[in-house]
C-alpha positions in Angstrom: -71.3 115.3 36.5 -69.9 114.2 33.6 -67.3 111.0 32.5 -64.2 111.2 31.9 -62.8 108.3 29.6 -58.7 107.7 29.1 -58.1 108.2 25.4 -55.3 106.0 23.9 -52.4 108.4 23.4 -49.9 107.8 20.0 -47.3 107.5 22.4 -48.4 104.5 23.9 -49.1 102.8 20.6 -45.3 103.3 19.6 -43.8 102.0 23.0 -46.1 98.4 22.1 -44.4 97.8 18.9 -41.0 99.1 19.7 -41.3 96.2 22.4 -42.5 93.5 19.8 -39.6 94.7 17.9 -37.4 94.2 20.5 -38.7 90.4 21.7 -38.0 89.2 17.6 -34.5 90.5 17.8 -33.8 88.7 21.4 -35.4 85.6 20.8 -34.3 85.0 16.9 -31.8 82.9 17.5 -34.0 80.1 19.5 -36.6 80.1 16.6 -33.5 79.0 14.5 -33.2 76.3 16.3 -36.6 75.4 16.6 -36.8 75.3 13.1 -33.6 73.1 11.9 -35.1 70.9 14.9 -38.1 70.3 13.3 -37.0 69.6 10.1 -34.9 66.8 11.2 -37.8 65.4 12.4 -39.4 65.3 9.5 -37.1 63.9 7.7 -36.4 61.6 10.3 -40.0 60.4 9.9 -39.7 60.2 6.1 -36.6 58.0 5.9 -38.3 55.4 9.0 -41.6 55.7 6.4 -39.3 54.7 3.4 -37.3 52.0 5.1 -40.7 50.2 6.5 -42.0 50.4 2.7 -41.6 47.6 0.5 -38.0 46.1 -0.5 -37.0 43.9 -3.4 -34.5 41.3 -2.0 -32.9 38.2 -4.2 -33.1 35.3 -2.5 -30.0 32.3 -3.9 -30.5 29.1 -1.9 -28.3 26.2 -3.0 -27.9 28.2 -6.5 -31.8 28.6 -6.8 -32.8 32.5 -7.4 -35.8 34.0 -6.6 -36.9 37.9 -6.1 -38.8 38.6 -3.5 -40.7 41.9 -1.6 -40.6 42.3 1.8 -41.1 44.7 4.4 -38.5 43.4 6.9 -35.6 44.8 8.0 -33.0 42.3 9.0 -32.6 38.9 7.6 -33.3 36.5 9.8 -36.9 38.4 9.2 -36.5 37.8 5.8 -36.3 34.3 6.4 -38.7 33.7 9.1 -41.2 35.3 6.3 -40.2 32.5 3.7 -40.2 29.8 5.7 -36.7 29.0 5.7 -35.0 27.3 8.1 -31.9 27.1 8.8 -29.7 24.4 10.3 -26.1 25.0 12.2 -23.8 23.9 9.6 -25.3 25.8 6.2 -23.6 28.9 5.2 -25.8 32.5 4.8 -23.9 35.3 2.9 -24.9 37.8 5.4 -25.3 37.8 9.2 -28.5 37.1 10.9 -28.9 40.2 12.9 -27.8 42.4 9.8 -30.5 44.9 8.2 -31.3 44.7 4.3 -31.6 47.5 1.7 -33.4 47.2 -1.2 -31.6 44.7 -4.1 -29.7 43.5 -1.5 -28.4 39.4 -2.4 -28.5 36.7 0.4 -27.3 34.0 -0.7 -27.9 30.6 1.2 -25.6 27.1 0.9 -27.2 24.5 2.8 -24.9 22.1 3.7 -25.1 18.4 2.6 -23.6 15.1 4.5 -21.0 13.5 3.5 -19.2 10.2 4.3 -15.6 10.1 5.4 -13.5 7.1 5.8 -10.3 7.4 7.1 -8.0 5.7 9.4 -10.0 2.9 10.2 -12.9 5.2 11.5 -16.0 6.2 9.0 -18.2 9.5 10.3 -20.7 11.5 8.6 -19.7 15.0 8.0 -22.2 18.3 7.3 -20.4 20.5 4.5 -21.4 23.5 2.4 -17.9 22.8 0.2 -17.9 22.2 -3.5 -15.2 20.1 -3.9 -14.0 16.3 -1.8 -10.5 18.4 -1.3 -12.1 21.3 0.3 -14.1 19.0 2.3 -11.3 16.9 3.7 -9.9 20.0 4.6 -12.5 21.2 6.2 -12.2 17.9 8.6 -8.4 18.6 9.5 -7.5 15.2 7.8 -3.9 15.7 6.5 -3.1 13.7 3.2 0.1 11.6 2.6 1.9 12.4 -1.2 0.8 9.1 -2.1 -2.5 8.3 0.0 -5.0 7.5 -2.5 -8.5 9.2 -2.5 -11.9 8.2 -4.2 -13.7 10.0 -5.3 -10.8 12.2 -6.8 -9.9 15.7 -4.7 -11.5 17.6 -7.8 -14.9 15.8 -7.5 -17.8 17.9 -6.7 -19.5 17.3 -3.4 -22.7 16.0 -3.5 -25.3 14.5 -0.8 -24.7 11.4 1.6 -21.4 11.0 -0.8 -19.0 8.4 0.2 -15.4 9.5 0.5 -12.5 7.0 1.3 -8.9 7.8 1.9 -6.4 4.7 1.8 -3.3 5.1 3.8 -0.3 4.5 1.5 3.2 3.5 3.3 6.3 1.6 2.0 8.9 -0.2 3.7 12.2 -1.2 2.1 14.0 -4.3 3.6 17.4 -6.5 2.8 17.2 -10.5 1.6 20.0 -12.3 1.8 20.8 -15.0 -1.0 23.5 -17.3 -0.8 25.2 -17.7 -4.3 26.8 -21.2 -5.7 29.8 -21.7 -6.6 31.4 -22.6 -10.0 33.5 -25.4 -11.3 36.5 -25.4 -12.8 38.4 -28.2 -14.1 41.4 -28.6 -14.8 43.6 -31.8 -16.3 46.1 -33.7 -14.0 48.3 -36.7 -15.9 49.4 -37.6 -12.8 46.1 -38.9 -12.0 44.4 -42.2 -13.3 41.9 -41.7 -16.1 38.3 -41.0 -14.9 39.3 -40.1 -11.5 38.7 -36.8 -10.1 40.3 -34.5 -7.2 39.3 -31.0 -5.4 42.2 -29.0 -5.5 40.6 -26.1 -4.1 36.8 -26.8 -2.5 35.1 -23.5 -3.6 32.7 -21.3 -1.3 29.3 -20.0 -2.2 28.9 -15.7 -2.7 26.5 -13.8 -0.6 24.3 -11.1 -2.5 22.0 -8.8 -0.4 18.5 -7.8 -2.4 16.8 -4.3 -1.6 12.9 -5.0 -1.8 10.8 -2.3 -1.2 7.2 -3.3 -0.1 3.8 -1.5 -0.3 1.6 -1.4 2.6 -2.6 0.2 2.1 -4.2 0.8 5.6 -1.7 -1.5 7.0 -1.9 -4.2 4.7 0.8 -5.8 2.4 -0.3 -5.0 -1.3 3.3 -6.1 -3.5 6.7 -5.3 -3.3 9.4 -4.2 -5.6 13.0 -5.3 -6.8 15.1 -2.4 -6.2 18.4 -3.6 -6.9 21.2 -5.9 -5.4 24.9 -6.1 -4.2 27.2 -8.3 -3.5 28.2 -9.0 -0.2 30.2 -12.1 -0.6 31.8 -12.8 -3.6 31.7 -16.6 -4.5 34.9 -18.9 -4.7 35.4 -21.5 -8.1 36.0 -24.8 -7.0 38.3 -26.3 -8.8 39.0 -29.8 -9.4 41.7 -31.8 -11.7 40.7 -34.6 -13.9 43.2 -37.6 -14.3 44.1 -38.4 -17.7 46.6 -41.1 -17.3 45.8 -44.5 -18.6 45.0 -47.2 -16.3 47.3 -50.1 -16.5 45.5 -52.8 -15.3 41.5 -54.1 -14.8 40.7 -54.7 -10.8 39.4 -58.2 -10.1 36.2 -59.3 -9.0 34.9 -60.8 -6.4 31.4 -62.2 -5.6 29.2 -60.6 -2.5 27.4 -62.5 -0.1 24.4 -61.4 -1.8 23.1 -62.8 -4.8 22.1 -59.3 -5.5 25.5 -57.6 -5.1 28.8 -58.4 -6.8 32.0 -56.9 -5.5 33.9 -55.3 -8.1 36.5 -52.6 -7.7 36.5 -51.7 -11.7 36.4 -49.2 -14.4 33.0 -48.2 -16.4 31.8 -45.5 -18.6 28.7 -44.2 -18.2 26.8 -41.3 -20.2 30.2 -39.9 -21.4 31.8 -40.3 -18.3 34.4 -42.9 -16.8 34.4 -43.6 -13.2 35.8 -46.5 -10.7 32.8 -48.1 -8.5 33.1 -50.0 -5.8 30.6 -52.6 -6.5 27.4 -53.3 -8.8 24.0 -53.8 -7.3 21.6 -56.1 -9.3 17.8 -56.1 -9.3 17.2 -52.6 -7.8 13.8 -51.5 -7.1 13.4 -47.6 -7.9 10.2 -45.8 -6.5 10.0 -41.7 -6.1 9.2 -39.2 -3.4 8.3 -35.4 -3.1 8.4 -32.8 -0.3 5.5 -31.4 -1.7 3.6 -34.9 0.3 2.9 -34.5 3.5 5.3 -35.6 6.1 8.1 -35.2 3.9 10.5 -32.0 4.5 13.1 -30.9 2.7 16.0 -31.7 4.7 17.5 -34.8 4.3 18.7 -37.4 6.8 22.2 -36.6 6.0 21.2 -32.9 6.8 21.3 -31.4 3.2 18.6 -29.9 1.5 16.8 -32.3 -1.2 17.3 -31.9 -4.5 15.9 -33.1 -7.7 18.6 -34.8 -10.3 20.8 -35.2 -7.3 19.0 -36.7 -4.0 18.1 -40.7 -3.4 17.5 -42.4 -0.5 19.1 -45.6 0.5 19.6 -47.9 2.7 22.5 -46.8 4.5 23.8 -50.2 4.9 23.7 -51.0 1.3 25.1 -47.6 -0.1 26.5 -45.4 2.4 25.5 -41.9 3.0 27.2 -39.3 1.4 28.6 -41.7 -1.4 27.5 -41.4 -4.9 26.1 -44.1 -7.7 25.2 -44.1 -11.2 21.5 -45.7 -11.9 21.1 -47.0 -15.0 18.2 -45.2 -17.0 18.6 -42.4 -14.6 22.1 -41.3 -14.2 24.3 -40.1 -11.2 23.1 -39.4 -8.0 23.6 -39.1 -4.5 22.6 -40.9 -1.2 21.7 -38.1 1.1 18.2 -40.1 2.6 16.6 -42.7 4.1 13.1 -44.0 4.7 11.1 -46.2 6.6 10.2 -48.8 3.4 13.8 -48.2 1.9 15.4 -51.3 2.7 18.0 -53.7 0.7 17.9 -52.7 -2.7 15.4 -50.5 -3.2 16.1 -46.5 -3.4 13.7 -43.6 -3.7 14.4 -41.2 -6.3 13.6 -37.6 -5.0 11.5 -35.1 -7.4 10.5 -31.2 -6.5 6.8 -32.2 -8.0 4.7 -35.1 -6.5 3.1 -35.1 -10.1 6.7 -36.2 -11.3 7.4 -38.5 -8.8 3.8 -40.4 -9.0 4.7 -40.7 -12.7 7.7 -42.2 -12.0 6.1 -44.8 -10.6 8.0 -48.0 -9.8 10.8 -49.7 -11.7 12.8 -53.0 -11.1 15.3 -55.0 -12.4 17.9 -51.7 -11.9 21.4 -52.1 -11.8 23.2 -49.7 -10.1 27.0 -48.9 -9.7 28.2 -47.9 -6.3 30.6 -45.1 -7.0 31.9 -43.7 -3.6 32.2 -40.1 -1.9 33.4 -38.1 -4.9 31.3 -37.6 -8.1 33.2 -38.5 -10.9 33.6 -35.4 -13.7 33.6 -35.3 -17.4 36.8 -33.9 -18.7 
């Protein structure tokens, strides 16, 4: 018997291609796909290669540049590779988290302490601010127009610096002043020569004083005149002189004391003419001060000493309130008394206590008991 053996046909042949032909055309579309898929990929891969080669970054800490190569990707990488550290307060240009590209600049301020006295309180600030102004700023502190500041706002800011504000405040108050009077005299015939009357008795002015005073951080520093006005103003007194002649000399009679005589006459003394009462002889003059201790500067009568006008007497001798005319010191007026002043001795008052030690002590005085009413030149 014989084999038979199935011979490929030229029809089959052309049904296998006409069905390869067929699966391209279907399934085109999908190797598309495949393709743009794949080049993504690669690309992908290429820029992750390229961003994990080396960078060239510029590092600027507290104005100090350097370049430097790195392979990191985010700063704080960056940083951790060059041993920096960082503390709360400094300043970094970027963020922490924040990835870097080639030439990228991170710039660094590291912040420096500062101290800040103000309002009674001193505390050390950390700043990364150039300037004292910016600094104080930085601390909330609000400034007054005319607080004063050292170093000055413009200053640059530089380690453990000490900055001070001083509190400037002013306060304006009212003194009062009490203004004397004036005299004015005028001439009366119908009085005798050398005797004196008030016609009208005068009253002092008031003028108010604005002061303005300066207070630093609480305390007084100076003050300032700012002007005045008058509140009160003052009354002349007036007084009349007597111009007509006398027509007789008083008699004389003699004291009970050897030391005192008596005599209701007329003098003239310095320029001026005057009636007295009676003469003291042998006075003993000595000199006092309230700048001594002990010694105020109201007087027994309950004026207020003054020098060229103020003695102390015994009352019983020359009564208070009543004026006399010293020889080799002139008119004044008994407005004291003392413990020592007895008889006829009388204290002489001086503003210094230098003045009044070199007054020192005189005797053999005579003095001329006068009476209430100072007698006026005409």
């Amino acid at each position: 018997m014989g084999i038979f053996r199935n011979e490929e046909s030229h029809e089959s042949r052309s049904s296998s291609m006409s069905y390869a032909m067929r699966w391209k055309q279907e399934h085109l579309r999908q190797i598309s796909v495949v393709g743009i898929l794949s080049i993504a990929v690669v690309l992908i891969i290429l820029i992750w290669f390229y961003s994990q080669s080396n960078k060239k970054v510029y590092l600027v800490v507290d104005g100090q540049s350097q370049q430097i190569e790195t392979r990191k990707s985010l700063v704080n990488q960056v940083l951790e590779e060059q041993s920096i550290v960082l503390k709360p307060e400094d300043n970094v240009s970027h963020s922490l988290a924040s990835s870097i590209q080639d030439g990228d600049r991170i710039v660094i301020h590291r912040a420096v302490p500062v101290k800040v006295s103000v309002d009674g309180t001193t505390k050390t600030h950390f700043t990364t601010q150039d300037s004292v102004r910016k600094a104080i700023e930085e601390l909330g502190v609000t400034l007054g127009q005319e607080d004063k500041i050292t170093p000055a706002l413009d200053s640059k800011v530089s380690a453990n610096l000490n900055i001070k504000v001083v509190r400037v405040t002013r306060h304006k108050i009212q003194t009062t002043q009490n203004v004397p009077f004036t005299v004015v005299k005028t001439s009366d015939k119908n009085l005798l020569k050398g005797t004196t009357k008030v016609m009208f008795p005068g009253s002092e002015g008031v003028v108010v004083h604005n002061i303005e005073k300066v207070y630093e951080d609480g305390k007084f520093v100076s003050k300032h005149w700012l002007g005045k006005e008058v509140k009160k103003a003052a009354s002349p007194k007036v007084v009349a002189v007597g111009t007509k002649k006398p027509t007789a000399v008083a008699s004389a009679s003699i004291s009970r004391s050897a030391n005192a005589v008596n005599i209701s006459g007329l003098t003239t003394k310095g320029g001026v003419s005057f009636k007295y009462k009676k003469v003291l002889k042998n006075v003993t003059l000595t000199a006092y001060s309230a700048e001594e201790d002990g010694i105020g500067t109201r007087t027994a009568s309950g004026t207020r000493v003054a020098e060229g006008r103020t003695i102390a007497v015994d009352k019983d001798v020359v009564p208070l309130g009543w004026w006399v005319y010293i020889e080799g010191v002139g008119f004044r007026k008994a407005e004291d008394t003392g413990g020592a002043i007895k008889g006829h001795k009388m204290d002489v008052y001086y503003d210094s206590l230098k003045s009044a030690k070199n007054f020192g002590r005189k005797k053999g005085r005579t003095v001329y008991v006068i009476g209430p009413t100072k007698p006026e030149l005409n």
